[in-house]
PARODREN-791708 format. One record per residue (C-alpha): x, y, z; residue number from 1; chain; residue in one letter. Coordinates in nm, 2 decimals, padded with zeros to 4 digits. Layout:
BEGIN
<<X; Y; Z>; NUM; 'A'; 'A'> ...
***
This chain:
BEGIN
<<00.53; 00.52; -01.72>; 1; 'A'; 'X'> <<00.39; 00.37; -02.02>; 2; 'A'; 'X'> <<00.06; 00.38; -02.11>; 3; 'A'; 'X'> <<-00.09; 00.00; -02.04>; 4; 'A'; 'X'> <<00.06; 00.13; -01.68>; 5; 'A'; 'X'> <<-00.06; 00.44; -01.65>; 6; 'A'; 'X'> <<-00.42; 00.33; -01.77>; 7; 'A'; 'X'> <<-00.43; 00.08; -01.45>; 8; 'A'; 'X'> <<-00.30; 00.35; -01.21>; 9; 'A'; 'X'> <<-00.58; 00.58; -01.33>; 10; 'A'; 'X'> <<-00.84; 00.35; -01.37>; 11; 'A'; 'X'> <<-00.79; 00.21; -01.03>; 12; 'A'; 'X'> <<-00.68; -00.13; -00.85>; 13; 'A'; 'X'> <<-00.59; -00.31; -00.54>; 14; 'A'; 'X'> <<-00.19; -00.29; -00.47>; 15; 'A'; 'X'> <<-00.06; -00.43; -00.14>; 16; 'A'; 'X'> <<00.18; -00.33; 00.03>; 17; 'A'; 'X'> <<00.38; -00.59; 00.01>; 18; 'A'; 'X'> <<00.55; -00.76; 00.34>; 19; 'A'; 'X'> <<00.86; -00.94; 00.40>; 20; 'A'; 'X'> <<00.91; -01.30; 00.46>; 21; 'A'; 'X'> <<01.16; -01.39; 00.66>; 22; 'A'; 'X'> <<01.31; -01.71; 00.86>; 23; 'A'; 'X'> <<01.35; -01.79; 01.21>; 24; 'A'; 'X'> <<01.69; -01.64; 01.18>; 25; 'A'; 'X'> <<01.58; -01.29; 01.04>; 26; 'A'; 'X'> <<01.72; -01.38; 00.74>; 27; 'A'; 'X'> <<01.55; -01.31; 00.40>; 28; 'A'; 'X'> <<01.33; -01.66; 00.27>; 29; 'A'; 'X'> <<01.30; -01.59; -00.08>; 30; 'A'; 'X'> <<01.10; -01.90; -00.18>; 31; 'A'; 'X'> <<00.79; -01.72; 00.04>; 32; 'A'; 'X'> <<00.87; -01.43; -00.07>; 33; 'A'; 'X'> <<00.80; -01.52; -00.43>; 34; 'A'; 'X'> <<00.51; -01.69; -00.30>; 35; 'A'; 'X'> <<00.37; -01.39; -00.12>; 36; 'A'; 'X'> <<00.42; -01.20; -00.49>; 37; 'A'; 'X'> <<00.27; -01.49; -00.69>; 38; 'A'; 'X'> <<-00.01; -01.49; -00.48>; 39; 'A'; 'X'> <<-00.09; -01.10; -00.50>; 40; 'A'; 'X'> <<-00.05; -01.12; -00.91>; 41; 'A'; 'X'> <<-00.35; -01.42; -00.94>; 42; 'A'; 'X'> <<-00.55; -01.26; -00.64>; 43; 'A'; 'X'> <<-00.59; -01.02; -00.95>; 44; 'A'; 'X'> <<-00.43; -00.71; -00.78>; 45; 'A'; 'X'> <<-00.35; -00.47; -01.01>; 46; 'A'; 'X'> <<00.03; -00.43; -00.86>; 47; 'A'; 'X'> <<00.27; -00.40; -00.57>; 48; 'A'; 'X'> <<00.41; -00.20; -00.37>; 49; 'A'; 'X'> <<00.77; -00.33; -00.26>; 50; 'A'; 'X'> <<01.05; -00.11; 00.02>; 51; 'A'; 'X'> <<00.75; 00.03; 00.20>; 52; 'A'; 'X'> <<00.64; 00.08; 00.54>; 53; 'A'; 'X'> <<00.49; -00.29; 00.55>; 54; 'A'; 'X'> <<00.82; -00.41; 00.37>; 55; 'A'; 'X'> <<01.01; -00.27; 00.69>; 56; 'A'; 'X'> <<01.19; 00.05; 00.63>; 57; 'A'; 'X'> <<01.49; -00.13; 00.82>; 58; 'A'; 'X'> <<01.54; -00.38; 00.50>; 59; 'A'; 'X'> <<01.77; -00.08; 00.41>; 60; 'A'; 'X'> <<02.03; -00.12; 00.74>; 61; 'A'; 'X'> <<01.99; -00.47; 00.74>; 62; 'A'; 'X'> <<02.13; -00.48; 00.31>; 63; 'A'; 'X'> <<01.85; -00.60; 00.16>; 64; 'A'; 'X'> <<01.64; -00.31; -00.01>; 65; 'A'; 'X'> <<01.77; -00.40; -00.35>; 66; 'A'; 'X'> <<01.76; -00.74; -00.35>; 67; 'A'; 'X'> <<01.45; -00.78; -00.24>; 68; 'A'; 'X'> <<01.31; -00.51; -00.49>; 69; 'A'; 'X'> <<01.49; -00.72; -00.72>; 70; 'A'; 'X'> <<01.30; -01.02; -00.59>; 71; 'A'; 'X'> <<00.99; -00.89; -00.63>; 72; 'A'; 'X'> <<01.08; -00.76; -00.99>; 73; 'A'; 'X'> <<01.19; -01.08; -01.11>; 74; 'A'; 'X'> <<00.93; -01.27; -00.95>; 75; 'A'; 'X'> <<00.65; -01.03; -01.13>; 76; 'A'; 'X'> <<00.79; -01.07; -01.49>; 77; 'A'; 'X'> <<00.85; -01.41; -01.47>; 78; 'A'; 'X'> <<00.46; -01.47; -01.42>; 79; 'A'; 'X'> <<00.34; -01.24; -01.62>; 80; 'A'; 'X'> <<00.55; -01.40; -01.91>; 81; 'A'; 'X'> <<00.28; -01.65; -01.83>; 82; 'A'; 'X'> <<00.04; -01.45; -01.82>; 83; 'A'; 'X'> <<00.05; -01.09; -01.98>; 84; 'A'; 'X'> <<-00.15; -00.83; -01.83>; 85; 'A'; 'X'> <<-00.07; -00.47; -01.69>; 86; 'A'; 'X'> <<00.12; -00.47; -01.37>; 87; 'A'; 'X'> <<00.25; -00.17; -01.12>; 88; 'A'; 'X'> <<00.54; -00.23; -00.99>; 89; 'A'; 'X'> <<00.61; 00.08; -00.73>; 90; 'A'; 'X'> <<00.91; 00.12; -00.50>; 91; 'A'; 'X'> <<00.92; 00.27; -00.16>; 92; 'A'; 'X'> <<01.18; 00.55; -00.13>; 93; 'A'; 'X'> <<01.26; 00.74; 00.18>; 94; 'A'; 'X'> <<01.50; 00.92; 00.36>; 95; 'A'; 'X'> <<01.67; 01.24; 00.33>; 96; 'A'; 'X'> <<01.72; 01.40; -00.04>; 97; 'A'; 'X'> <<02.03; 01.21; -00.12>; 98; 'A'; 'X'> <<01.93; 00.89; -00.01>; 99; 'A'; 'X'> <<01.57; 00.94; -00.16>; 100; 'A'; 'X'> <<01.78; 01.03; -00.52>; 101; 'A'; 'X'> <<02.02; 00.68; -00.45>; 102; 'A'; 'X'> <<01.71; 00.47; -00.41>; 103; 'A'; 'X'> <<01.47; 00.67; -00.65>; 104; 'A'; 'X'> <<01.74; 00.56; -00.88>; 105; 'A'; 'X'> <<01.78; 00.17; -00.79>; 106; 'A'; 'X'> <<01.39; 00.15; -00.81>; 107; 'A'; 'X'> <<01.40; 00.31; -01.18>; 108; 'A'; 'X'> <<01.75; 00.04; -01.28>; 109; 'A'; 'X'> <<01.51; -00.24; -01.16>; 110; 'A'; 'X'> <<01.25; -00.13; -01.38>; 111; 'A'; 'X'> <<00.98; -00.03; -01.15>; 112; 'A'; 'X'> <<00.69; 00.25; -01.28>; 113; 'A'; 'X'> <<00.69; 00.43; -00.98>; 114; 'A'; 'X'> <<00.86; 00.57; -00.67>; 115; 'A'; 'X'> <<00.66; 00.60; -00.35>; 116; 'A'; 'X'> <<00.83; 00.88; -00.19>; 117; 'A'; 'X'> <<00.80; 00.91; 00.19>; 118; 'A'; 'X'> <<00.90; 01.22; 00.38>; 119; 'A'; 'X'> <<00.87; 01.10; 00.74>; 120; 'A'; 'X'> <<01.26; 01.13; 00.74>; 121; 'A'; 'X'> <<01.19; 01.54; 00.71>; 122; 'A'; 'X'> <<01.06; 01.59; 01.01>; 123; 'A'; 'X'> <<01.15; 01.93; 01.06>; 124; 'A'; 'X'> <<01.17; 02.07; 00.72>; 125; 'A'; 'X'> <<00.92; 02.35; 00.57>; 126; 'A'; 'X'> <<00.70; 02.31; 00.27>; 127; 'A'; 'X'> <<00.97; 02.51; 00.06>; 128; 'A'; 'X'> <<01.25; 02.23; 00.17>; 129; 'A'; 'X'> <<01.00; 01.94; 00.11>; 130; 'A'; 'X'> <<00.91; 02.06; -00.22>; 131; 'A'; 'X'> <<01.30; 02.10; -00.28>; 132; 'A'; 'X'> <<01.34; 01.70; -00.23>; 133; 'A'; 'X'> <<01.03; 01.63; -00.35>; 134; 'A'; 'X'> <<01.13; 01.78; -00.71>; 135; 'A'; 'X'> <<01.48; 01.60; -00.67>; 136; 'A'; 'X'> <<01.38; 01.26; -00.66>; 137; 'A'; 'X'> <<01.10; 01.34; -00.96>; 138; 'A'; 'X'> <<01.38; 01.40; -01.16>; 139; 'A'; 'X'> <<01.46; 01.07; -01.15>; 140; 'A'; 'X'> <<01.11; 00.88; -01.21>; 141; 'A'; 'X'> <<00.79; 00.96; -01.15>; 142; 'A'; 'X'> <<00.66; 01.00; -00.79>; 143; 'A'; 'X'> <<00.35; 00.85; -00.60>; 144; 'A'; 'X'> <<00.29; 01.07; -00.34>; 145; 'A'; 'X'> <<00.23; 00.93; 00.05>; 146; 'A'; 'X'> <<00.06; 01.07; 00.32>; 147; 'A'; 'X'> <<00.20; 00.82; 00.62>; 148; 'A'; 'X'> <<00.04; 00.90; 00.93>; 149; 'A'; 'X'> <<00.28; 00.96; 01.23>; 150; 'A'; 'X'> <<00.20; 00.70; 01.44>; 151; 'A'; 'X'> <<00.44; 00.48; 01.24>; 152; 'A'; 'X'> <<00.70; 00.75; 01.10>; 153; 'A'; 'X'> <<00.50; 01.00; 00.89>; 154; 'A'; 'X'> <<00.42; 01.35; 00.96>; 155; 'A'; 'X'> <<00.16; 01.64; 00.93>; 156; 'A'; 'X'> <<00.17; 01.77; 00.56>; 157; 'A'; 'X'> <<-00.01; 02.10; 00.56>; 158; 'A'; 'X'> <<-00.27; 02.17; 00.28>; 159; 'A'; 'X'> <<-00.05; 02.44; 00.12>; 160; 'A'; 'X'> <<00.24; 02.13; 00.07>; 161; 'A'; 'X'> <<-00.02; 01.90; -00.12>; 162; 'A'; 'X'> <<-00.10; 02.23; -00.38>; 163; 'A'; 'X'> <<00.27; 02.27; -00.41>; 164; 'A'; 'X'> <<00.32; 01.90; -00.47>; 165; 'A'; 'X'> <<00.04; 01.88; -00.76>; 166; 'A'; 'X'> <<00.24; 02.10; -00.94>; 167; 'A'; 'X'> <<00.53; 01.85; -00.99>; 168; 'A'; 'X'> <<00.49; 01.76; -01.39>; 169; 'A'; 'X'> <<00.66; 01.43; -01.30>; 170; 'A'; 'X'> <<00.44; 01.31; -01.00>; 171; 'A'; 'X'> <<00.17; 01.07; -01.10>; 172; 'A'; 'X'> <<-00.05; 00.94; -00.82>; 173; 'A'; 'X'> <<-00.13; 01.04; -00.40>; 174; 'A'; 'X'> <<-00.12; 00.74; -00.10>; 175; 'A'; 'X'> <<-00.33; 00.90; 00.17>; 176; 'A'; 'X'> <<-00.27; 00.72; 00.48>; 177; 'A'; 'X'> <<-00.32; 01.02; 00.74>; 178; 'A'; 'X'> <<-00.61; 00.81; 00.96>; 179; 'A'; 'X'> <<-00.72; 01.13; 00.96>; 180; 'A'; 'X'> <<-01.06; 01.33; 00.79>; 181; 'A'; 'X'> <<-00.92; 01.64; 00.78>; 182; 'A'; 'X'> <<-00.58; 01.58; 00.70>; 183; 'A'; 'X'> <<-00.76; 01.34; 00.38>; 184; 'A'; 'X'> <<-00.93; 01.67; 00.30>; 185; 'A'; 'X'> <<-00.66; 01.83; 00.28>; 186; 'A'; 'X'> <<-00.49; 01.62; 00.00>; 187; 'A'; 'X'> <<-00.81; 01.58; -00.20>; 188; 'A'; 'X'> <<-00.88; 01.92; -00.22>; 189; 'A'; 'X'> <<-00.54; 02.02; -00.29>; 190; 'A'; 'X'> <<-00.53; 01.77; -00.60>; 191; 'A'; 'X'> <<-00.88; 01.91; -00.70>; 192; 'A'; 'X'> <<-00.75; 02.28; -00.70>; 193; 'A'; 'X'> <<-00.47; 02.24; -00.91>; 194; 'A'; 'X'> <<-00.68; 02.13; -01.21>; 195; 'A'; 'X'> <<-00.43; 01.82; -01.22>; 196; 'A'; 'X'> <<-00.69; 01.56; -01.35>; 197; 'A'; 'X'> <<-00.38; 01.32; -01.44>; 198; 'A'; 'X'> <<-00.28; 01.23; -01.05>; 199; 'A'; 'X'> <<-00.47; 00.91; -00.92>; 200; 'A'; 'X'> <<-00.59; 00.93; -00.59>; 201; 'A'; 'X'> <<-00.54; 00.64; -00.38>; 202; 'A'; 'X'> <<-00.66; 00.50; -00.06>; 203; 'A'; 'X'> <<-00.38; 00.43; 00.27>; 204; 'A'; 'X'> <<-00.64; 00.49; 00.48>; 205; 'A'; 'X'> <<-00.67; 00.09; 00.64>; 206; 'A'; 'X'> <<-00.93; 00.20; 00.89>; 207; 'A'; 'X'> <<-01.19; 00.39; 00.62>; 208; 'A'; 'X'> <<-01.12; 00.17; 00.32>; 209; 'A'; 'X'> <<-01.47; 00.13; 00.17>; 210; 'A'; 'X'> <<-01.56; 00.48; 00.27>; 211; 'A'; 'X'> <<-01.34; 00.63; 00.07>; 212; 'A'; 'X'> <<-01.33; 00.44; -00.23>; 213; 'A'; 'X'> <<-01.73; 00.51; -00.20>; 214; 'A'; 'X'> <<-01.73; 00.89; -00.16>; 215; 'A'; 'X'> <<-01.76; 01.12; -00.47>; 216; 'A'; 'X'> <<-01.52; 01.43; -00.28>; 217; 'A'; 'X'> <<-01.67; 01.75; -00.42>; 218; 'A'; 'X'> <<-01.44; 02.10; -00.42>; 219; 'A'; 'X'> <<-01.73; 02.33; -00.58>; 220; 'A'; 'X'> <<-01.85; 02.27; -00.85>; 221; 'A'; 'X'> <<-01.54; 01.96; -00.91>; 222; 'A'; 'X'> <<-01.57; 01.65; -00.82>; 223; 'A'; 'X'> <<-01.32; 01.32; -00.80>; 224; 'A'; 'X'> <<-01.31; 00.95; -00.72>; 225; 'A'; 'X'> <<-01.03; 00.79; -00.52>; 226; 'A'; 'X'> <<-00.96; 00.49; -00.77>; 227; 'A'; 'X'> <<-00.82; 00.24; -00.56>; 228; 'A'; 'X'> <<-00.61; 00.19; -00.24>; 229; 'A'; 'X'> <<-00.26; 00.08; -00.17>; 230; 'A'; 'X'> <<-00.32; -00.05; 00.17>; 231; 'A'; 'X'> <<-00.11; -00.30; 00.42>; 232; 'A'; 'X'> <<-00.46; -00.43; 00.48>; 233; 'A'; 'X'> <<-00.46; -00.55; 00.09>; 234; 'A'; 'X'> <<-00.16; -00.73; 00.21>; 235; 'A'; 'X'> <<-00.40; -01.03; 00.35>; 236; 'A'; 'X'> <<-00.70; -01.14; 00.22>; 237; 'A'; 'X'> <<-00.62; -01.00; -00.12>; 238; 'A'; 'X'> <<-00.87; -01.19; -00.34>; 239; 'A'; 'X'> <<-01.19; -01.08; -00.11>; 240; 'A'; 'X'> <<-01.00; -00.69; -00.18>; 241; 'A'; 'X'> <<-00.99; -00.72; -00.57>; 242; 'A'; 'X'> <<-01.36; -00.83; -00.51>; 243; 'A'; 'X'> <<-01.46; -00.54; -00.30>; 244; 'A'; 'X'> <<-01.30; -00.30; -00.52>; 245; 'A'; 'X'> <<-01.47; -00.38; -00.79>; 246; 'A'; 'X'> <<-01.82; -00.41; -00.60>; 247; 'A'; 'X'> <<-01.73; -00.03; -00.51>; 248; 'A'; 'X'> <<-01.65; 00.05; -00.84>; 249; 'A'; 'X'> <<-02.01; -00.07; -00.95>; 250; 'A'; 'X'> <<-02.20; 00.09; -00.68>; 251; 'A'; 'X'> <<-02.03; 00.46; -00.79>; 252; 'A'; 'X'> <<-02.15; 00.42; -01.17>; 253; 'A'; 'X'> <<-02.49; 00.32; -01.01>; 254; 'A'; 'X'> <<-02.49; 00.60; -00.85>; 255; 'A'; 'X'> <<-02.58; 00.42; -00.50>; 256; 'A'; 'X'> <<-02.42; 00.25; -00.20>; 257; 'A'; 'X'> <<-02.58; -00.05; -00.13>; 258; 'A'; 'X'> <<-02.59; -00.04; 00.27>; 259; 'A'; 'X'> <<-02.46; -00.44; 00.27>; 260; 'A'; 'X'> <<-02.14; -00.29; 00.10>; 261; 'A'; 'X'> <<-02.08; -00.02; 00.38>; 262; 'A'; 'X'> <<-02.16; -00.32; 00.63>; 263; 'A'; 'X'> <<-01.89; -00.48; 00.44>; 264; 'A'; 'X'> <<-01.64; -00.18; 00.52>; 265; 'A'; 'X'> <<-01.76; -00.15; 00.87>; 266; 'A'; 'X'> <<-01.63; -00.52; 00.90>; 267; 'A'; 'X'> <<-01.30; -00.47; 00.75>; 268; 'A'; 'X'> <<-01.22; -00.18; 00.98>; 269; 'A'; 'X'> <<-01.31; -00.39; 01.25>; 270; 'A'; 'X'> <<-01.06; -00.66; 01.14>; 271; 'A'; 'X'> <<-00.81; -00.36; 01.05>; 272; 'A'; 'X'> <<-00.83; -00.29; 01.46>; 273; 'A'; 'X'> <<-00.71; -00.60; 01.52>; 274; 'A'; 'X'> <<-00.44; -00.66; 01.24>; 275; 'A'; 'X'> <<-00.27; -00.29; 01.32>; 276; 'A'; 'X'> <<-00.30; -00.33; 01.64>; 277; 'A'; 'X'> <<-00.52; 00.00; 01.73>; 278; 'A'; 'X'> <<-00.54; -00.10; 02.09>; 279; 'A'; 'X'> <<-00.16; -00.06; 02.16>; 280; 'A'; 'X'> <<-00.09; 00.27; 01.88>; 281; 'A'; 'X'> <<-00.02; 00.01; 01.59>; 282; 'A'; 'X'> <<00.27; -00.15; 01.78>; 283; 'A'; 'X'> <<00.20; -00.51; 01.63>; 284; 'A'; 'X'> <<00.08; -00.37; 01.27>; 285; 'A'; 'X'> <<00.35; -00.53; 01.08>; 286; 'A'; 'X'> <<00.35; -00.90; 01.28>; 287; 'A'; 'X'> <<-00.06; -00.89; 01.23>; 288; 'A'; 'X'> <<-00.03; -00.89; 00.86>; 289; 'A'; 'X'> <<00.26; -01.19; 00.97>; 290; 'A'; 'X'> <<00.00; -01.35; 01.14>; 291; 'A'; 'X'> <<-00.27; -01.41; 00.93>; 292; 'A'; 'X'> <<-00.03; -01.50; 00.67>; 293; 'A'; 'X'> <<00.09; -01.77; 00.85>; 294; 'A'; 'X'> <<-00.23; -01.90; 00.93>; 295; 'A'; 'X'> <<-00.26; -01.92; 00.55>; 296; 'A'; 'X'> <<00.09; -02.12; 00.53>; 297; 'A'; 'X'> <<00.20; -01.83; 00.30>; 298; 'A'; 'X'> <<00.49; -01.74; 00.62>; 299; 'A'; 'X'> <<00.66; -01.98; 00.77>; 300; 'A'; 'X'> <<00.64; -01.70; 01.11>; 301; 'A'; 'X'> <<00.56; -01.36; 01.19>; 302; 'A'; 'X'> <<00.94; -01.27; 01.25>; 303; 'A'; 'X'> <<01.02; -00.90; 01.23>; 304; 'A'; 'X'> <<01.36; -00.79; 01.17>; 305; 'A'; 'X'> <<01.33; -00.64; 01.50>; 306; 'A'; 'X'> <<01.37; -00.90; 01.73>; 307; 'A'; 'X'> <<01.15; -00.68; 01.96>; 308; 'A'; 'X'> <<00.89; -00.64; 01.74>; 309; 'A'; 'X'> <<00.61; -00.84; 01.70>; 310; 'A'; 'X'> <<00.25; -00.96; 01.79>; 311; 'A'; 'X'> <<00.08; -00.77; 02.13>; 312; 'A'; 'X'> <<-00.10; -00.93; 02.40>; 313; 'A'; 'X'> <<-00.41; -01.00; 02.28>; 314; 'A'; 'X'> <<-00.38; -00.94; 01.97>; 315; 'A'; 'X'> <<-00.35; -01.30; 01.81>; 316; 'A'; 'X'> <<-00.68; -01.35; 02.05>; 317; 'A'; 'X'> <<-00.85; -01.05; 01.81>; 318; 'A'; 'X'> <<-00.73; -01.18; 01.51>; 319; 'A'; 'X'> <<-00.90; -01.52; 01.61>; 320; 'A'; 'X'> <<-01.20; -01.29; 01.66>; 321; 'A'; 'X'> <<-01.26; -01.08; 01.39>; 322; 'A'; 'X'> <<-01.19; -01.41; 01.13>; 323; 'A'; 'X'> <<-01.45; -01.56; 01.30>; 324; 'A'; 'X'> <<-01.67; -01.31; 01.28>; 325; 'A'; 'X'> <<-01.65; -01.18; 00.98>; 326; 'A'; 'X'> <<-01.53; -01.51; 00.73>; 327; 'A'; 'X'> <<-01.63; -01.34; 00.46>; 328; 'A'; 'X'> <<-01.32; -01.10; 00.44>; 329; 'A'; 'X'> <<-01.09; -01.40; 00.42>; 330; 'A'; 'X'> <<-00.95; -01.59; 00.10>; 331; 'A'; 'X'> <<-00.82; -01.89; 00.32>; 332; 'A'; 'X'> <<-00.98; -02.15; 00.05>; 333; 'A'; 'X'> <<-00.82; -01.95; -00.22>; 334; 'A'; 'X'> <<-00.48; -01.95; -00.06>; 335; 'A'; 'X'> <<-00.50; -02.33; 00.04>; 336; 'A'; 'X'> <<-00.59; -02.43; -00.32>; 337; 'A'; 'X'> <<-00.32; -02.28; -00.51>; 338; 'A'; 'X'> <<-00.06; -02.27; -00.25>; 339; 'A'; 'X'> <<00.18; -02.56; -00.36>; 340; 'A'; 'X'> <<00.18; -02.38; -00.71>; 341; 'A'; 'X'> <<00.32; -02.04; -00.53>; 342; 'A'; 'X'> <<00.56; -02.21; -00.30>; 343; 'A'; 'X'> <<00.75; -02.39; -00.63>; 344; 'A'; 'X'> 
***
């Protein structure tokens, strides 16, 4: 990674996870999904995440991992030629070693900084065999860790894996998406024992956002921040998220949460129940980002490329509920003003 890149990782920033638009045919609709990147880059996020669990793992049986990587590339450096800035631009990798290497590869040929390697394709390997593919694909670019909680693929990574991990030279930054305290724990601590101050902690954890972007993690006498958070939930509303982040960032150099701010975090996990779908084990998660984005106009519908996947009963109703509720998450007037612009 260079260092502009690098700088922005450490420091810490909002990067969405970043979803796929598609048509009424399943097929891929690039013009909204440049629209969908355009509107991440001047929500003021600090990057994207592109090939990940929000993209659709099945991009990769349906042909379109690379170009939509490519998409998303080209769409990035053609507005920050307007615009120059520091940008992340991370790829999901997954799959067994020798699919992890092949894609760890395309990601680096596209010129992404990063690869976020998931292991939810390992389901039965040990810590030695993990570490094994883990060190394989570093080889090949630098690695952003990610802990995906099972409920949508992932699997338990032991404490003892996360120490192991930390010792990659080539590995650069931790998702922790668990939904999980303990298994959170785990990670942070492991990070903190391995004296490796140069990996960047990151938030995955959609239903605890604020709290752990708020919470100074102590190990003895050690201490860390998680910087930012690469989040689905960053995936909508993304303005009000490069807001909140910084508002977080503010309150840990004060030294003090202000209890409106946790209120504030209380309300986004509230409206994270209804986008994910809690009620029916996350079944809509991906079709609830769909839908508030095409409530925006940014998608056209909330098509999956499973034709079996999409919103649960009840859960547009939700949606409906927690917007109402809680306006003050949403960007909608953002979106609607610069929307022609994006859809170009």
């Amino acid at each position: 990674m260079n260092n502009e890149a690098r700088a922005l990782l450490d420091a810490g920033c909002v990067i969405p996870a970043h979803p796929l638009a598609l048509t009424a045919g399943r097929t891929l609709d690039e013009r909204r999904q440049r629209a969908l990147t355009r509107y991440y880059i001047d929500a003021g996020a600090g990057g994207v995440a592109v090939g990940v669990h929000t993209t659709q793992f099945a991009i990769r049986e349906r042909g379109l991992y690379e170009p939509v990587l490519a998409l998303a590339a080209a769409t990035v450096d053609e507005q920050l030629a307007l615009a120059p800035r520091p940008f992340l631009k991370i790829g999901g990798v997954i799959g067994q070693t020798a699919q992890a290497v092949r894609e760890a590869g395309i990601v680096r040929d596209l010129g992404y900084d990063c690869a976020l390697l998931s292991l939810g394709a390992l389901k039965t390997a040990t810590t030695a065999e993990l570490i094994a593919h883990c060190r394989a694909v570093a080889e090949v670019m630098p690695v952003f860790g990610f802990y995906l909680q099972p409920a949508v693929g992932g699997r338990v990574l032991s404490y003892e894996f996360w120490r192991a991990f930390a010792e990659i030279e080539q590995v650069v930054a931790v998702k922790i998406a668990p939904f999980n305290r303990y298994q959170t724990l785990d990670v942070v601590r492991a990070v903190i024992d391995s004296g490796r101050d140069d990996i960047a902690l990151y938030t995955g954890n959609d239903d605890s956002i604020l709290n752990d972007l708020v919470t100074l993690w102590r190990v003895g006498d050690r201490t860390r921040w998680i910087a930012g958070g690469l989040l689905g939930q960053w995936a909508v509303w993304t303005r009000r998220a490069v807001e909140m982040l910084e508002r977080a960032k503010a309150a840990r150099a004060a030294g003090a949460v202000p209890g409106p701010l946790m209120a504030e975090g209380a309300a986004l996990t509230d409206a994270n129940a209804a986008l994910f779908d809690v009620t029916h084990a996350f079944a809509g998660c991906i079709a609830g980002i769909h839908e508030v984005l095409q409530r925006q106009g940014l998608l056209a519908g909330t098509w999956c490329i499973d034709p079996g996947e999409g919103l649960s009963p009840g859960q547009a109703d939700e949606i409906t509920r927690v917007m109402a509720e809680h306006p003050e998450l949403t960007d909608d007037r953002f979106v609607l003003e610069n929307l022609d612009r994006w859809m170009r």
